[in-house]
C-alpha positions in Angstrom: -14.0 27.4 -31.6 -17.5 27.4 -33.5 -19.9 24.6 -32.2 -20.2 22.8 -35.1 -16.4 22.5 -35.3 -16.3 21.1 -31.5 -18.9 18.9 -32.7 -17.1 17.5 -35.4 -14.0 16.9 -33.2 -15.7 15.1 -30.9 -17.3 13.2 -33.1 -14.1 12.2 -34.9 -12.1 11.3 -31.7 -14.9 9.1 -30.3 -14.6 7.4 -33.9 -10.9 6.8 -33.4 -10.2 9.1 -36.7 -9.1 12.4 -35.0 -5.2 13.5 -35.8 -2.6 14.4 -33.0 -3.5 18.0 -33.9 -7.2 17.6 -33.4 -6.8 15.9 -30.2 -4.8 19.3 -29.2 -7.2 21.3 -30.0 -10.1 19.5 -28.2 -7.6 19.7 -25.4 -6.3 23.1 -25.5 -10.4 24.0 -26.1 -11.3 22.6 -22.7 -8.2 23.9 -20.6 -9.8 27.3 -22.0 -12.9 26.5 -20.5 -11.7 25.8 -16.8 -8.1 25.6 -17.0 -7.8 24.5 -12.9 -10.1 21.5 -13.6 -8.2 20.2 -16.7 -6.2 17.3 -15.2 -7.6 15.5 -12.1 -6.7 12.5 -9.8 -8.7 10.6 -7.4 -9.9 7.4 -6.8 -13.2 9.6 -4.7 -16.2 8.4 -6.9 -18.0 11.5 -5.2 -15.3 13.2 -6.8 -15.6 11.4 -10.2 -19.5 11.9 -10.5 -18.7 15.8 -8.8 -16.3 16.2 -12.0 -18.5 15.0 -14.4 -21.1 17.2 -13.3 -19.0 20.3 -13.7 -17.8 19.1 -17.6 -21.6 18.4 -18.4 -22.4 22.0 -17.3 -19.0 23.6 -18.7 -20.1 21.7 -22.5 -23.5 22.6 -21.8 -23.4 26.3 -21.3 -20.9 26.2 -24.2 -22.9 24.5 -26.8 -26.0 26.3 -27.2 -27.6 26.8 -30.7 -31.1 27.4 -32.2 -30.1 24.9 -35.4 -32.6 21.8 -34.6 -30.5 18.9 -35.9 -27.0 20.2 -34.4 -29.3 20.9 -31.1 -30.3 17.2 -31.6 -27.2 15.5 -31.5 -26.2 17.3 -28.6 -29.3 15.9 -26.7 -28.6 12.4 -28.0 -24.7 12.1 -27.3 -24.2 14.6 -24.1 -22.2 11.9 -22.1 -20.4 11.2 -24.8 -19.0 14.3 -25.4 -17.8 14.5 -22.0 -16.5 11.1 -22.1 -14.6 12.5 -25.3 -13.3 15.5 -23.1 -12.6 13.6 -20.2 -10.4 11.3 -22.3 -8.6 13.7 -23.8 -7.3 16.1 -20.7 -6.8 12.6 -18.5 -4.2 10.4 -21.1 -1.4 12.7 -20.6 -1.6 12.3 -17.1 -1.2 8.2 -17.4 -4.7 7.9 -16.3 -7.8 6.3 -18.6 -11.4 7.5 -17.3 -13.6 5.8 -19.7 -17.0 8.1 -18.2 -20.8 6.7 -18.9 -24.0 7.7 -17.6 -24.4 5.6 -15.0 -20.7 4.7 -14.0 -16.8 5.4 -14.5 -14.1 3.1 -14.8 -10.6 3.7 -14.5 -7.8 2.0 -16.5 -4.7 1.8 -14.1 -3.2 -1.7 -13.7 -2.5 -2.7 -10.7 -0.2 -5.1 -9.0 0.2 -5.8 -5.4 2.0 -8.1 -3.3 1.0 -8.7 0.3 4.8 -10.0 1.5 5.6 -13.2 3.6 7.8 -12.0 5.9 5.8 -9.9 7.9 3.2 -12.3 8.1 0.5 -9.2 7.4 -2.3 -8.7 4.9 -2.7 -5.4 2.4 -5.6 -3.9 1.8 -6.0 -2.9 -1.8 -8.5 -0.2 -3.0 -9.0 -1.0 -6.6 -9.4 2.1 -9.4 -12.9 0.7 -10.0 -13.1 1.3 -5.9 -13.8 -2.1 -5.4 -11.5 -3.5 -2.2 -9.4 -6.2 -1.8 -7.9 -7.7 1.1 -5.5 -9.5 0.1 -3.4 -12.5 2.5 0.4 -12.6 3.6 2.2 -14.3 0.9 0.0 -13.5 -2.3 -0.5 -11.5 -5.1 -3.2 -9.9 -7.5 -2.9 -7.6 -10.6 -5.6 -5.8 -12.0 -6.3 -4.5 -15.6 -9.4 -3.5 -17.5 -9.6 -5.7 -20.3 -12.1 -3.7 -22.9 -15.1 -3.5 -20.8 -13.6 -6.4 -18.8 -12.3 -6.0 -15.2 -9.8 -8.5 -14.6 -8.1 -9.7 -11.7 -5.0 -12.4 -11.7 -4.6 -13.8 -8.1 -2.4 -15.9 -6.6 -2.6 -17.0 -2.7 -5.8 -16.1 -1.3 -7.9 -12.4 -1.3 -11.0 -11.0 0.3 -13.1 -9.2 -2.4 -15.6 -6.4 -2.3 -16.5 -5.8 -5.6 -18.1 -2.7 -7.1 -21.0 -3.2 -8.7 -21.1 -2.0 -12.8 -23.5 -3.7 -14.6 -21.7 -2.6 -18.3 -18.7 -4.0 -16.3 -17.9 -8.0 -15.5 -15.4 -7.9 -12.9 -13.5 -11.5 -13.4 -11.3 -13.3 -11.1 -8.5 -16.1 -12.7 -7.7 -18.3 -9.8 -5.7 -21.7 -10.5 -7.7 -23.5 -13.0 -10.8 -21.9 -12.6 -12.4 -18.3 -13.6 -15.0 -16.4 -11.1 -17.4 -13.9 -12.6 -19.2 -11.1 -10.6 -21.0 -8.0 -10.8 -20.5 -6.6 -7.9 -20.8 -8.9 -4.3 -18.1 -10.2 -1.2 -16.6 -13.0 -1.4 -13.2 -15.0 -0.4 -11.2 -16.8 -2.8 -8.3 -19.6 -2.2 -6.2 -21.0 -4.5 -3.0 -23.2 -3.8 -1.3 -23.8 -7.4 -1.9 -27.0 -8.6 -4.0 -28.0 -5.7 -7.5 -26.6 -5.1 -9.2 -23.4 -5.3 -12.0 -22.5 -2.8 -14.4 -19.8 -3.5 -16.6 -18.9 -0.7 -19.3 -15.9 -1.2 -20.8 -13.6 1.5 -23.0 -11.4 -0.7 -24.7 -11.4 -4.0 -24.0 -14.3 -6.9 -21.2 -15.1 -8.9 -20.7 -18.0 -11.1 -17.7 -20.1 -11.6 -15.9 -21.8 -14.4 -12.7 -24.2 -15.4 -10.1 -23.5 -18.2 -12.6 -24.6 -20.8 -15.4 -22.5 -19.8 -17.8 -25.1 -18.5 -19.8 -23.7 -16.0 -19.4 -25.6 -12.7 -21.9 -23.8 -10.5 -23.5 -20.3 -9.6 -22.6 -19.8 -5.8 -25.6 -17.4 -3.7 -24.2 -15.9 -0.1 -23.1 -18.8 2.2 -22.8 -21.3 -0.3 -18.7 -22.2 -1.3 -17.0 -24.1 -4.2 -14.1 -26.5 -4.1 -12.6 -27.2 -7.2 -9.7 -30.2 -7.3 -7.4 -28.9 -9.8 -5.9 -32.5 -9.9 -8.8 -34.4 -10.4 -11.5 -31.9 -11.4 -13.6 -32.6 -8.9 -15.7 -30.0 -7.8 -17.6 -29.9 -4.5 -20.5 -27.3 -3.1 -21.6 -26.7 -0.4 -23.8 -24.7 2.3 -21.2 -22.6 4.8 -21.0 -19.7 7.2 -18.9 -17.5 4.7 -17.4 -15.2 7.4 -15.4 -18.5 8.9 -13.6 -18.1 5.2 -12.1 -15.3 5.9 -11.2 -15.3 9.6 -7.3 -14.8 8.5 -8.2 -11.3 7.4 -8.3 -10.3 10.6 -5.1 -11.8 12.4 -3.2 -8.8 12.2 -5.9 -6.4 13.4 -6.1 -7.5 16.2 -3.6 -6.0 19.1 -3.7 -5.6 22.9 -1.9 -2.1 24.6 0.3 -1.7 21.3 1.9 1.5 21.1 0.2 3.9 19.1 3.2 4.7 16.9 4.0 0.8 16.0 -0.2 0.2 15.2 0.1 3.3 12.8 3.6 2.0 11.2 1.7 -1.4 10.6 -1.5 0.6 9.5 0.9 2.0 6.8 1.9 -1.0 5.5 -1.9 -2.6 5.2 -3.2 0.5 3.4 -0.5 1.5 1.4 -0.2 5.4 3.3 2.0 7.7 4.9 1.0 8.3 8.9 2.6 11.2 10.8 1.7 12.6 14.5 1.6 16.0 15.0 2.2 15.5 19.0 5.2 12.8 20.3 2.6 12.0 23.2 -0.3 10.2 20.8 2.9 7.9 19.5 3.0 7.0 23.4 -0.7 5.7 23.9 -1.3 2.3 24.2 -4.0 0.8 21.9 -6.5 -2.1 21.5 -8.6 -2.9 18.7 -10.6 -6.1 17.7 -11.1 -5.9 14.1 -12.4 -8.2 11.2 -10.0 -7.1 8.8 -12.0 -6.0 6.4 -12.4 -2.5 7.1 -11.3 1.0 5.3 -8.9 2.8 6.4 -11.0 5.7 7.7 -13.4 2.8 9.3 -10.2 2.0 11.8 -9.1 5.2 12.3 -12.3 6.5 13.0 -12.9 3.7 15.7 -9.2 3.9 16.9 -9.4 7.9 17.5 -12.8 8.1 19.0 -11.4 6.0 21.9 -8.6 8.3 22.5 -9.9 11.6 21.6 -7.6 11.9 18.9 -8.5 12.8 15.3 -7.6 12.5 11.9 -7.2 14.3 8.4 -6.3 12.6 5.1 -4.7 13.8 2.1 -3.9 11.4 -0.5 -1.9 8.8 0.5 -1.0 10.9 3.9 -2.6 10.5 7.2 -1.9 12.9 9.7 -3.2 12.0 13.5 -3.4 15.1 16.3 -4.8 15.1 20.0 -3.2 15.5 23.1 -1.6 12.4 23.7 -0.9 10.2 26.6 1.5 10.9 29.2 
């Protein structure tokens, strides 16, 4: 494919005027290019930004001409045209990487439910990255709304948000609406009763149904918002009091090895195996705040035991010599 025609077809799909055809051939011109890299999942943003590196070089050792204004708009509109690649190889794979200079946000909804019964939080890694814990007996769902990240939540959620500039991350609790950039901060909201929004880093600013503005919270400081009488009440606190319920199942005292990773499971949404029936034997005891990654607890959970770990994907596979 000549340049100027690659041009042109990037041009026209980042106007929204390419044809089915044209899209296949921007496709089918990239899979040429590196056929291994042409669709890719992860939720790694080293991975994302390692990725984007490798399509800026691919287009870049592609498109080289003498001709000053086509050798122009490559200058102004590189990320563009990568965004435009990137699109086009992702979409069949059900995944929407909308690629900047400075950032990449996925499109994936998401919905999760952290179950009553068990009486044990989730911890939710968002596609933006951003983490969620989120407490037994509630529910979130997440979508990107144009440039919009949007969260519904029900119950109550621990929130570590990613920080996009180009990209408001928004919380609907109740009767009110929470707007970050990227901080930590605990949200409550009991339907029809109050919401409480407690933050432990950075701003965010809060708002009712109508968009009023009823305050802009800075670390420590909480909301309470009457959704029967629209009262609204702030307040200096310690923050990490708010979220002392994250914690109350990571904490455990001489618990079996297997039974912690079958609970570990659950929380983070993965697949643990043992490679040796002796490391399911060893008895365990963590004090946790609940807040932590994944690889955070395992790395503190295996160091004691002189165990390790390996992940791949959603599987977590645990080896050492065990306990007799």
């Amino acid at each position: 494919m000549k340049d100027e025609q690659l041009l042109a077809l990037i041009e026209k799909y980042l106007d929204g005027t390419a044809t089915e055809q044209e899209k296949q051939q921007l496709d089918q011109w990239y899979r040429e290019q590196s056929a291994h890299e042409a669709v890719w999942h992860t939720n790694s943003a080293l991975e994302e930004q390692a990725l984007e590196q490798r399509m800026l070089l691919h287009l870049y050792q592609h498109i080289k001409t003498d001709d000053a204004p086509v050798k122009k708009l490559w200058q102004r509109n590189l990320y563009r045209y990568a965004a435009a690649i990137f699109l086009v190889v992702t979409v069949c794979a059900g995944y929407l990487f909308i690629t900047r200079k400075n950032y990449t946000v996925i499109d994936r909804p998401v919905a999760v439910v952290a179950p009553a019964v068990l009486s044990e939080n989730r911890f939710v890694v968002l596609p933006d990255s951003s983490t969620v814990v989120l407490r037994s007996g509630s529910s979130i769902r997440y979508a990107l709304n144009g440039r919009v990240r949007e969260v519904h939540l029900k119950g109550e959620a621990f929130f570590d948000v990613k920080h996009m500039a180009a990209n408001p991350f928004v919380i609907y609790a109740g009767n009110i609406k929470t707007t970050v950039l990227g901080t930590a901060f605990n949200i409550k909201a009991n339907y029809g009763q109050q919401v409480v929004v407690s933050v432990s880093r950075g701003k965010v600013s809060v708002s009712d149904a109508k968009q009023h503005l009823l305050a802009t919270l800075l670390p420590n400081q909480q909301l309470v918002y009457n959704a029967i009488n629209k009262k609204v009440l702030q307040e200096n606190v310690e923050a990490l009091n708010a979220i002392t319920w994250a914690k109350s199942d990571m904490q455990f005292e001489d618990m079996p090895f297997k039974q912690l990773a079958e609970r570990l499971s659950r929380r983070y949404n993965v697949s643990v195996n043992f490679k040796s029936k002796n490391l399911e034997k060893c008895l365990i005891t963590g004090r946790f705040n609940g807040t932590e990654t994944l690889s955070q607890v395992l790395q503190a959970l295996t160091g004691t035991i002189d165990a390790s770990f390996a992940t791949d994907g959603k599987t977590v596979t645990l080896d050492g010599a065990g306990c007799n």
